[in-house]
C-alpha positions as CSV (number, residue, x, y, z in Angstrom):
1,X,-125.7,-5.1,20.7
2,X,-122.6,-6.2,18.5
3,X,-119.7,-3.8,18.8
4,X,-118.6,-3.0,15.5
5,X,-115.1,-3.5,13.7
6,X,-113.2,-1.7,11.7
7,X,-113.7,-3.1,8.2
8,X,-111.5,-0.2,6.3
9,X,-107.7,-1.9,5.5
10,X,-104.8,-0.8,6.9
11,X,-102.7,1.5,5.9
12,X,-99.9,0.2,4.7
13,X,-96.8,2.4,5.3
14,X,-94.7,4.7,3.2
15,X,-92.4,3.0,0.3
16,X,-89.1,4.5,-1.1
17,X,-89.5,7.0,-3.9
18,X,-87.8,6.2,-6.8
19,X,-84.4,8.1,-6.1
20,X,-84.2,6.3,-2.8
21,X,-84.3,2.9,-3.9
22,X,-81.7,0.9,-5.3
23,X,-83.0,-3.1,-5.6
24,X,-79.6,-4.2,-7.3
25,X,-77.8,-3.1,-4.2
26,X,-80.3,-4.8,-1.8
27,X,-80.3,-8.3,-3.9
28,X,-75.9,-7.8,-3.8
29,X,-76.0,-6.8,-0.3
30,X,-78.3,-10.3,0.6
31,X,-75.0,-12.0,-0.4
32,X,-72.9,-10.7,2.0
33,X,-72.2,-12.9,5.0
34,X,-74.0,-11.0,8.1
35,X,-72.6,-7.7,9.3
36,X,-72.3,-9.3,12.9
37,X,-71.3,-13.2,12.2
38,X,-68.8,-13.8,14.9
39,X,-70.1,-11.3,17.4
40,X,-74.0,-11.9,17.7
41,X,-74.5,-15.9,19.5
42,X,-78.0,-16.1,17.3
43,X,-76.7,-15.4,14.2
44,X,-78.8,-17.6,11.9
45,X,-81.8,-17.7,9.1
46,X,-81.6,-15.9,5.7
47,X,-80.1,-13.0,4.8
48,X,-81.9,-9.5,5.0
49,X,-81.0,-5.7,4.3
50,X,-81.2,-3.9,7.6
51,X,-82.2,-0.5,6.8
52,X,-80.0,1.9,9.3
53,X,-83.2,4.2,9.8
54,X,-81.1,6.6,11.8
55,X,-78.7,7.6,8.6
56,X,-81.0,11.0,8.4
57,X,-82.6,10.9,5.4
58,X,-85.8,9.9,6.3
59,X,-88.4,12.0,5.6
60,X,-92.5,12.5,6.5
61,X,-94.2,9.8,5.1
62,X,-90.5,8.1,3.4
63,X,-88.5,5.6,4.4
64,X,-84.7,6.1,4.9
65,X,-82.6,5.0,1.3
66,X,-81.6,1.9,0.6
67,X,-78.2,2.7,0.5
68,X,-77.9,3.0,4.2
69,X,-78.3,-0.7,4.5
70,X,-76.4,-3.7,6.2
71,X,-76.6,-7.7,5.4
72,X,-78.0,-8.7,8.8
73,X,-79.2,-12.9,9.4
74,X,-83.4,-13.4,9.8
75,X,-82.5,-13.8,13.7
76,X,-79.9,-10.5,14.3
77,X,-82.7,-8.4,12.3
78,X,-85.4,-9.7,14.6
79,X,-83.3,-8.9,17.5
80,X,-82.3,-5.1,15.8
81,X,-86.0,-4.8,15.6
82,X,-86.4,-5.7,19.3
83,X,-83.9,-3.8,20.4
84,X,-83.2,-0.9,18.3
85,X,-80.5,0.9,16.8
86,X,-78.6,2.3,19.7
87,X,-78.5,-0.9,21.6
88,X,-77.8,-3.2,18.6
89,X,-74.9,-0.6,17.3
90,X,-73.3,-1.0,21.3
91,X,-74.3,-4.5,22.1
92,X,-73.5,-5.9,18.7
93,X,-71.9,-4.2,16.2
94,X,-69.0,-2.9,19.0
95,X,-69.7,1.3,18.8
96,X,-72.1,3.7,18.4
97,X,-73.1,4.7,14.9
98,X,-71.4,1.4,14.1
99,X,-74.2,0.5,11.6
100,X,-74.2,3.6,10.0
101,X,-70.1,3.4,9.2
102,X,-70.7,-0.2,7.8
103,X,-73.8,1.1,5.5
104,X,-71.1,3.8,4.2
105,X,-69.0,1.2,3.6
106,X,-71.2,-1.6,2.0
107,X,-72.2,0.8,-0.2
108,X,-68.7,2.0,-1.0
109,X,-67.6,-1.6,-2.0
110,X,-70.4,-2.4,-4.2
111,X,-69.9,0.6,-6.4
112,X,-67.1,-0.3,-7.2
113,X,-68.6,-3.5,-8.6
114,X,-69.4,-3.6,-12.0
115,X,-73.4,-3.7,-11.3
116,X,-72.4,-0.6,-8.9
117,X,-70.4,1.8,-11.6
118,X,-73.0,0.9,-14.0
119,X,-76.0,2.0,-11.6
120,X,-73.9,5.1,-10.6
121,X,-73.8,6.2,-14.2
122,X,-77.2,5.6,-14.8
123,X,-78.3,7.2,-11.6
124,X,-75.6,9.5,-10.7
């Protein structure tokens, strides 16, 4: 007797509803050199937007917004993956909370961009 499979697809998991997403912000934060060059040994592939999942506005079934994201490398993502928050923020970024204070700041700094004031007007 075969043992059957599941043939249903996965679930895939939860996006960002509308007023948490901001894809201009993710494509400027890309840009960025990565939020631990000098401080992480593997610091190397592309750049990513870490999502700080911790910043508290993660809901059931949501995703925490974009703005609470940092410009980590393809490796130092991996590793914040393998890792997790607390350890990277100690380990890596020097503190605790350490990547939520540089999401504030990101975040800060490309409002006052030109892309930034114009998506804060339209979004508010």
């Amino acid at each position: 007797m075969l043992a059957r499979s599941a043939t249903k697809p996965r679930r895939q998991n939860a996006g960002r509803p509308a007023e948490k997403s901001c894809r201009p912000f993710l494509q400027w934060l890309r840009g960025r050199p990565c939020a631990c060059a000098g401080r992480n040994a593997g610091c190397s592939g592309r750049m990513e937007a870490a999502h700080v999942d911790y910043a508290g506005d993660k809901g059931v079934g949501t995703k925490v917004s974009d703005r609470h994201a940092i410009p980590l490398s393809q490796e130092c993502h991996a590793q914040q993956h393998r890792k997790g928050w607390r350890w990277f923020d100690e380990h890596v970024l020097g503190g605790a909370s350490r990547g939520l204070m540089l999401a504030q700041g990101y975040w800060s700094a490309w409002l006052r961009t030109p892309m930034g004031a114009a998506w804060e007007a339209r979004n508010g």
